[in-house]
C-alpha positions as CSV (number, residue, x, y, z in Angstrom):
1,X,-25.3,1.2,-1.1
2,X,-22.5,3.2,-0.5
3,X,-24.5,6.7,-0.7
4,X,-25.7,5.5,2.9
5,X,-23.5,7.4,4.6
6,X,-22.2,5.6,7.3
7,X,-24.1,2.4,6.9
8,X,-26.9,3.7,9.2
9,X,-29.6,2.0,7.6
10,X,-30.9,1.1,11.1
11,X,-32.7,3.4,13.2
12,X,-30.4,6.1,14.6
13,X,-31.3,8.2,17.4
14,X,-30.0,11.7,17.9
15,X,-28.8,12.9,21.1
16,X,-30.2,15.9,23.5
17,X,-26.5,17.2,25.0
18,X,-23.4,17.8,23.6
19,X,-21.9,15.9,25.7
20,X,-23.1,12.9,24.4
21,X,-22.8,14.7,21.0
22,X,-18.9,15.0,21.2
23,X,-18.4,11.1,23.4
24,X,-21.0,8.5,21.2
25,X,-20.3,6.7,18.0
26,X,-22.4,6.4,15.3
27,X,-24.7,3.5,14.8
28,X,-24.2,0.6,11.9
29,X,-25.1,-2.8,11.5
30,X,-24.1,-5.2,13.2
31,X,-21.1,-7.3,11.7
32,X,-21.8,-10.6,10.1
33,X,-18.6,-12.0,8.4
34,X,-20.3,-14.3,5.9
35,X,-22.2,-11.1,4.7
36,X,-18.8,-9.2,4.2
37,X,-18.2,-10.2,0.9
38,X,-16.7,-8.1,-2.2
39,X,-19.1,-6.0,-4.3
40,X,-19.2,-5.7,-8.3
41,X,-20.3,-2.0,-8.6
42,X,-18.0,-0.5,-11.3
43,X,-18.5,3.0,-10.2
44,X,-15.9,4.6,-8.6
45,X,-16.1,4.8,-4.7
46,X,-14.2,8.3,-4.7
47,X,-16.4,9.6,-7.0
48,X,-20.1,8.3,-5.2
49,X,-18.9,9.2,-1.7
50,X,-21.2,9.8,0.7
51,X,-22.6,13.3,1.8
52,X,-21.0,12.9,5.4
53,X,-17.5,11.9,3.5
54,X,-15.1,14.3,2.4
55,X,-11.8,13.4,-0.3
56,X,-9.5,16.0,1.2
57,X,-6.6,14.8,-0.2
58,X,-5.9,13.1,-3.3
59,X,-2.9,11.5,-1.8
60,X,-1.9,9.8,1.4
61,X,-1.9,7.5,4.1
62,X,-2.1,7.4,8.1
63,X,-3.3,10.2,8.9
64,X,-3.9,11.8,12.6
65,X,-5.3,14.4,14.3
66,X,-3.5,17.4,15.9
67,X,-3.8,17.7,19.7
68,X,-6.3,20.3,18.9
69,X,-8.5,18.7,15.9
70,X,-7.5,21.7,13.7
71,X,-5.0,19.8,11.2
72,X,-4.0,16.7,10.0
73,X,-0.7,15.4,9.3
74,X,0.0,12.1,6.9
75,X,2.8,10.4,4.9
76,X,2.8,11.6,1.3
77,X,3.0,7.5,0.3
78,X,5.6,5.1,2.2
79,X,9.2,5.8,2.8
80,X,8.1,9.8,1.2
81,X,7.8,12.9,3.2
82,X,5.4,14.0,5.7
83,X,2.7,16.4,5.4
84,X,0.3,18.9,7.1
85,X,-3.2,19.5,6.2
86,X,-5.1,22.7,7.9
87,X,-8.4,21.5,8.1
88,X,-9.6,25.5,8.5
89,X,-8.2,26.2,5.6
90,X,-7.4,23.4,3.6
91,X,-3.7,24.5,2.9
92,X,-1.3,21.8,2.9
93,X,2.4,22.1,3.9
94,X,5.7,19.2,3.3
95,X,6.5,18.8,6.8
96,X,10.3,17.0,6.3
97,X,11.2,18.5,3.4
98,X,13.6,20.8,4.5
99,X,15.7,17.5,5.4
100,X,17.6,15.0,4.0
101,X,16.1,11.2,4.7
102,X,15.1,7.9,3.2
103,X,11.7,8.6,4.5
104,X,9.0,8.2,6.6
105,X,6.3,5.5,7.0
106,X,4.7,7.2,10.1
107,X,4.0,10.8,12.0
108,X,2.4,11.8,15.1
109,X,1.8,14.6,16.9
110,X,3.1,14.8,20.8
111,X,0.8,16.7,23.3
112,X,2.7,20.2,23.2
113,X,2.8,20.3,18.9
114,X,6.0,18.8,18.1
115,X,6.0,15.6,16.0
116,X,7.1,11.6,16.1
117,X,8.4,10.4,12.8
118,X,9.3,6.8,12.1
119,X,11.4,5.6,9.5
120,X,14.9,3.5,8.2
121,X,17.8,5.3,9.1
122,X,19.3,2.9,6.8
123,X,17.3,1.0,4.7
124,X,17.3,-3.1,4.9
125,X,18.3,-5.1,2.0
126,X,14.6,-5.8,1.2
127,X,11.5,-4.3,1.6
128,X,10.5,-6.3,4.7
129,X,13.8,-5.8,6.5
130,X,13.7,-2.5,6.5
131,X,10.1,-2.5,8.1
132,X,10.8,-5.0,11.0
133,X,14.5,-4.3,11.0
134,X,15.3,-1.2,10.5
135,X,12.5,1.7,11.1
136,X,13.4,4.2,13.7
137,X,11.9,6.8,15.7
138,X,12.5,10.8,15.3
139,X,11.5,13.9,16.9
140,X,10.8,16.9,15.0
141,X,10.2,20.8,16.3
142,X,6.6,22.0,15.7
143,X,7.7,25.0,13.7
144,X,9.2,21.7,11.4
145,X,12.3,24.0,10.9
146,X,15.1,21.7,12.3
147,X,16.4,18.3,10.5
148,X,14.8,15.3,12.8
149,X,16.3,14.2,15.5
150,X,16.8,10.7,16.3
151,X,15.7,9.4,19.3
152,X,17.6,6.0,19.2
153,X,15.0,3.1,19.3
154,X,14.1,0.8,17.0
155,X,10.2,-0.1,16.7
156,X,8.0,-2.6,15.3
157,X,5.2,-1.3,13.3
158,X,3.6,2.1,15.0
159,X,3.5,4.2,18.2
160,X,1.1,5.3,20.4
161,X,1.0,8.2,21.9
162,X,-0.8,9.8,25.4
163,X,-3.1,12.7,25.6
164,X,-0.7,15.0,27.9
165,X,2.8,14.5,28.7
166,X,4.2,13.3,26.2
167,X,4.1,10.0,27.1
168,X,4.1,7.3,24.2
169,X,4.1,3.3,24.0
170,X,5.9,1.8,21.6
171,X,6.8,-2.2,21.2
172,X,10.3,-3.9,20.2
173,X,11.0,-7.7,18.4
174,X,13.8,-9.5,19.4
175,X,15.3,-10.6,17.8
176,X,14.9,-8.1,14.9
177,X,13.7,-10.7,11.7
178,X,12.7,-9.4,8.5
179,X,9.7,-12.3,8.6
180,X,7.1,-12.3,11.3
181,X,8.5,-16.3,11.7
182,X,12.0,-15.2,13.1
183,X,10.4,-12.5,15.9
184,X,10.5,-15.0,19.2
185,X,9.0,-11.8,21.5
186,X,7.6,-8.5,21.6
187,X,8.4,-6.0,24.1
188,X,5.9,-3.2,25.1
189,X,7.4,-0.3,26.0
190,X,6.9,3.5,27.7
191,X,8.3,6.4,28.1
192,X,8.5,10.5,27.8
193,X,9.9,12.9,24.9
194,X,11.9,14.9,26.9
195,X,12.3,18.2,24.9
196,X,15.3,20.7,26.2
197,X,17.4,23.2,23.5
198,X,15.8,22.5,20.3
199,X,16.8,18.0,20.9
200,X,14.5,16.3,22.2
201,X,15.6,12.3,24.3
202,X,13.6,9.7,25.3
203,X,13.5,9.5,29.6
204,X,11.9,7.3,32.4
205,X,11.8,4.7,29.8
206,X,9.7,1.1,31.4
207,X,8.9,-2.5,30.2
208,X,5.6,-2.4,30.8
209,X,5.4,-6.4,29.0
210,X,7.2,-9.0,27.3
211,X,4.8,-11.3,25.1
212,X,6.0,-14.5,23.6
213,X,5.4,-14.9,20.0
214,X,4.4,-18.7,19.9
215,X,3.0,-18.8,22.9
216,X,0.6,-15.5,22.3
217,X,1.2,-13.1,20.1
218,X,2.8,-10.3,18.3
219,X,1.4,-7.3,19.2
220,X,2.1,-3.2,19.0
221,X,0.5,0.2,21.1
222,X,-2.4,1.7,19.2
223,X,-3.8,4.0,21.4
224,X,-4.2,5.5,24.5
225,X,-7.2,5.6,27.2
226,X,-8.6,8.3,28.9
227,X,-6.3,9.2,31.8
228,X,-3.5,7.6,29.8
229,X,-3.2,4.3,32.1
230,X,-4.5,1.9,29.7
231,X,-3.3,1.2,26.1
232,X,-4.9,-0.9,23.2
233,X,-3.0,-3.2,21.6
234,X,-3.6,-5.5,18.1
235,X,-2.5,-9.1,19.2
236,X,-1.3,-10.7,15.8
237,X,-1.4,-14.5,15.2
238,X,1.4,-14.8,12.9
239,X,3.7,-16.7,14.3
240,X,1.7,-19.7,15.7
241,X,-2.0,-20.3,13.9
242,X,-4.8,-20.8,16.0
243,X,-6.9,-23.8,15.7
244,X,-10.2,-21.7,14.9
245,X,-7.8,-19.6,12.1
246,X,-8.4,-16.7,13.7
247,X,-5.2,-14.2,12.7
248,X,-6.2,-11.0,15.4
249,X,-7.6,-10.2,18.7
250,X,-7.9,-6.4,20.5
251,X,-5.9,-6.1,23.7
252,X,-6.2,-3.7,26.7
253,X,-3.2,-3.3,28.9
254,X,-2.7,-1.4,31.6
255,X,0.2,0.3,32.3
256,X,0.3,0.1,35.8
257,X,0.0,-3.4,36.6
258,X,0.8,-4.7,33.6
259,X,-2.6,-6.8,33.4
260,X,-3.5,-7.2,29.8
261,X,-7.2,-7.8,29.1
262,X,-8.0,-10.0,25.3
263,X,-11.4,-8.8,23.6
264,X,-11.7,-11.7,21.0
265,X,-12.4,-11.3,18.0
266,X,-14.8,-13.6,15.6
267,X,-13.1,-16.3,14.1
268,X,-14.3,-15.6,10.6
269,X,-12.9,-11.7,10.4
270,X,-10.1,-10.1,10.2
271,X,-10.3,-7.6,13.5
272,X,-7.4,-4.4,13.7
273,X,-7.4,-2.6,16.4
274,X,-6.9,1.8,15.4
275,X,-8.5,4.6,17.1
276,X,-10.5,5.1,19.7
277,X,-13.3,7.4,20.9
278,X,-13.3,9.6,23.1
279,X,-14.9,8.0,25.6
280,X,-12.8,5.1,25.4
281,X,-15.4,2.6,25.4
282,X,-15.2,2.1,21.6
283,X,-12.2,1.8,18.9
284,X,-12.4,1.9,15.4
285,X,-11.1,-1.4,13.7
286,X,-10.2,-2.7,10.0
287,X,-12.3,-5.3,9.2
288,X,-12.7,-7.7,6.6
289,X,-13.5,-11.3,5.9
290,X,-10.6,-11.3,3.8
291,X,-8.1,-8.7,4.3
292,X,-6.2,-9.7,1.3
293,X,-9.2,-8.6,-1.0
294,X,-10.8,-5.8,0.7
295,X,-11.2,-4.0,4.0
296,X,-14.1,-1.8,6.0
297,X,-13.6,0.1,9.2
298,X,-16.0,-1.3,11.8
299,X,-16.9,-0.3,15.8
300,X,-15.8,-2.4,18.3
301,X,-17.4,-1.9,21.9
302,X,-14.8,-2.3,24.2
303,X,-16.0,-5.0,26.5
304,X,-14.1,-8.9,27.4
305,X,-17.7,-9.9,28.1
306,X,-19.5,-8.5,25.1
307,X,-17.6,-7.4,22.8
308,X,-19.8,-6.2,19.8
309,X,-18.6,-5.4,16.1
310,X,-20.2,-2.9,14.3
311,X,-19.6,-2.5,10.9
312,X,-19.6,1.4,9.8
313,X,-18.4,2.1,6.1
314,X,-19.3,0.2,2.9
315,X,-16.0,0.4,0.3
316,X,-16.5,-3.1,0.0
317,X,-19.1,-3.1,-1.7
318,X,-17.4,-1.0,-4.4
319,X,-15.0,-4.7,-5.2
320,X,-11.6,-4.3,-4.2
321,X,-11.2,-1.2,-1.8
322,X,-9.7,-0.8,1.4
323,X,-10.7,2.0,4.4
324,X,-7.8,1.8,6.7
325,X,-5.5,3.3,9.4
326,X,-9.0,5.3,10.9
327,X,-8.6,7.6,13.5
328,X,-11.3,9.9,15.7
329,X,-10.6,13.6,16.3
330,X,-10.0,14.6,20.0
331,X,-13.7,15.8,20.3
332,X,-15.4,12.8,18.4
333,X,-17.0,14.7,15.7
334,X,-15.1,13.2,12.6
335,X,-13.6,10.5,11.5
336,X,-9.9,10.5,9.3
337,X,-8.8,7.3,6.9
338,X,-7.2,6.6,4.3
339,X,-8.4,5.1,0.7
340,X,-6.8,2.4,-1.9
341,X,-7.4,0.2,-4.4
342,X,-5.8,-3.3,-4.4
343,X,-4.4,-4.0,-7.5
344,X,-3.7,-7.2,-7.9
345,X,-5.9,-10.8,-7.7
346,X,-4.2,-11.9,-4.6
347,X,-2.2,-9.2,-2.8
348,X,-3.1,-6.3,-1.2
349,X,-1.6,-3.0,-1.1
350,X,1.4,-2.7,0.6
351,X,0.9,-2.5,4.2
352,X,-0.5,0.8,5.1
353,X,-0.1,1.8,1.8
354,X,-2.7,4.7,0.9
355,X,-3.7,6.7,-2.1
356,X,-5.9,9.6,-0.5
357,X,-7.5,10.9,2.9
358,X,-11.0,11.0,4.0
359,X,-12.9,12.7,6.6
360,X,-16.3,11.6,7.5
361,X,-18.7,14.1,9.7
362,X,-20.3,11.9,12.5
363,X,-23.5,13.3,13.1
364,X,-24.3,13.7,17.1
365,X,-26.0,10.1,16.5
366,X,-25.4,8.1,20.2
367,X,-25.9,3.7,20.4
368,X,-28.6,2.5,21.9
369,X,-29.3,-1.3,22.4
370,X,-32.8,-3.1,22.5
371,X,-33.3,-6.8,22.9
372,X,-29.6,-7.2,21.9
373,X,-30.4,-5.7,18.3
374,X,-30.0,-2.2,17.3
375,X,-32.9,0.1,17.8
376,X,-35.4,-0.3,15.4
377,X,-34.1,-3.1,13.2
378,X,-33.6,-6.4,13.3
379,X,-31.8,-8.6,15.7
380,X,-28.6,-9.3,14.4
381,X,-26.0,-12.0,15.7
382,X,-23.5,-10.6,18.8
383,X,-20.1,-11.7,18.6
384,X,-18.7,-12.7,21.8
């Protein structure tokens, strides 16, 4: 089932411009929780990868895109070094090396070629304090010459960052708990990397939104809109369960006004906001009935009113895989994630934790909606 390709077992429709070529997403079946569950094949999914997929790394996790699509950078594994991946050539460079750390769970790359790195300082006592207590953010040269420089704010989880000006969005727990229980709010934050003399400092700083934990949710900047106004946000329900179970919606907020939009997810699925498209009307998601035992990567269509799930890869199927942390490449085209088997019966991997990147080639495949169902196929249930 896997060989499909990107789940396009449903009639796909090519497009005419490039336009539309470089701006749609690919077209998959619609999701239906219930029929998420974990497959028994015991071949290998690395080794019966579709012909649109590509292992191009054998090691790895959260990977992202330059500013220019022409190379990836990733974490080695958690708390390791970061690396670069030249997708032209396929050579592949340590990043951080060259200095001293405990590590690095996260990089980015800022709009002018520099990078973002995020990771302890000083480590907590255990493993969870040091990733809600204690992980840091850093600003790195793009020749990666210099030691990283720290830019004095403490995050929780990940960063998002703008298309142009170095703008990012970051969010902040008080107080700072090593268990999602002890976090009371989360503060959404903005501001500029200022670079000047080989340091780099963190100006016009703003509280764009402080969200109360019991009352809504946890939540952290995933990634920015066109025209860099608007933000997506995953809204975790740690802290207080809902009555319907439901553990995560997708949030919108814009930056201006501070107005914060909730696309809700089903009930029955496990729904993480990552990257979005280019034409920021759809975001890739993790998704999973069960996140402890397995994980896809699904399309969610960007709308309060509508808000349709499309599931797009099939690792599933494979028993206990996980496709996470996906992100789009500036002009649509391909698709970057990370790969890992869950060891054990009841845990997953550690969070974020990957074992290899992936690029899938999107074909210039646009949606197209008929009756509510995809074209062609069957009508399959809309989440709303």
């Amino acid at each position: 089932m896997f060989r499909r390709g990107l789940g396009i077992a449903l009639a796909i429709i090519f497009s005419g411009t490039a336009a539309a070529q470089t701006s749609r997403a690919p077209l998959g079946e619609r999701v239906d929780p219930a029929a998420m569950g974990i497959g028994h094949s015991e071949l290998n999914p690395l080794l019966n990868l579709p012909p649109n997929y590509r292992l191009i790394s054998a090691f790895g996790e959260r990977p992202v895109f330059s500013p220019d699509g022409s190379k990836i950078a990733f974490i080695g594994k958690s708390y390791g070094d970061a690396f670069e991946l030249d997708l032209r050539t396929g050579v592949v460079r340590n990043l951080t090396a060259h200095a001293p750390s405990n590590g690095f769970l996260r990089v980015h790359y800022l709009p002018d070629g520099s990078y973002l790195l995020l990771g302890p300082r000083v480590p907590g006592a255990t493993a969870d304090e040091t990733r809600f207590s204690t992980i840091e953010l850093f600003w790195m040269d793009a020749a990666a010459k210099r030691p990283p420089v720290p830019l004095h704010r403490t995050l929780f989880e990940g960063v998002a960052v703008a298309h142009q000006g170095n703008l990012i969005a970051w969010s902040e727990v008080t107080p700072r708990a090593s268990t999602f229980a002890g976090m009371k709010t989360t503060r959404i934050m903005t501001g500029r990397v200022v670079v000047s003399g080989g340091s780099a400092s963190i100006q016009q700083e703003k509280n764009v939104l402080t969200l109360d934990a019991a009352t809504q949710c946890l939540a952290e900047p995933q990634d920015f809109y066109p025209g860099d106004t608007r933000i997506t946000l995953p809204c975790y329900h740690y802290v207080t369960k809902l009555p319907d179970g439901r553990l995560t919606d997708v949030m919108s907020l814009d930056l201006n006004t501070s107005e914060l939009t909730i696309i809700p997810t089903p009930a029955a699925l496990y729904g993480e906001v990552e990257g979005m498209f280019p034409d920021g009307k759809r975001t890739l998601v993790e998704c999973s009935a069960n996140k402890s035992s397995a994980m896809d990567i699904c399309v969610l269509e960007l709308r309060k009113d509508d808000p349709s799930y499309t599931r797009l890869t099939h690792v599933m199927d494979y028993g206990r895989w996980k496709f996470g942390n996906p992100v789009v490449s500036p002009n649509g085209r391909k698709i970057a994630l990370q790969v890992a088997a869950i060891p054990g019966a009841e845990q997953i991997a550690d969070r974020g934790a990957g074992q290899g990147i992936i690029i899938i080639d999107l074909p210039p495949y646009r949606w197209r909606r008929e009756s509510g169902a995809a074209a062609g196929g069957p009508a399959l249930p809309r989440y709303r």
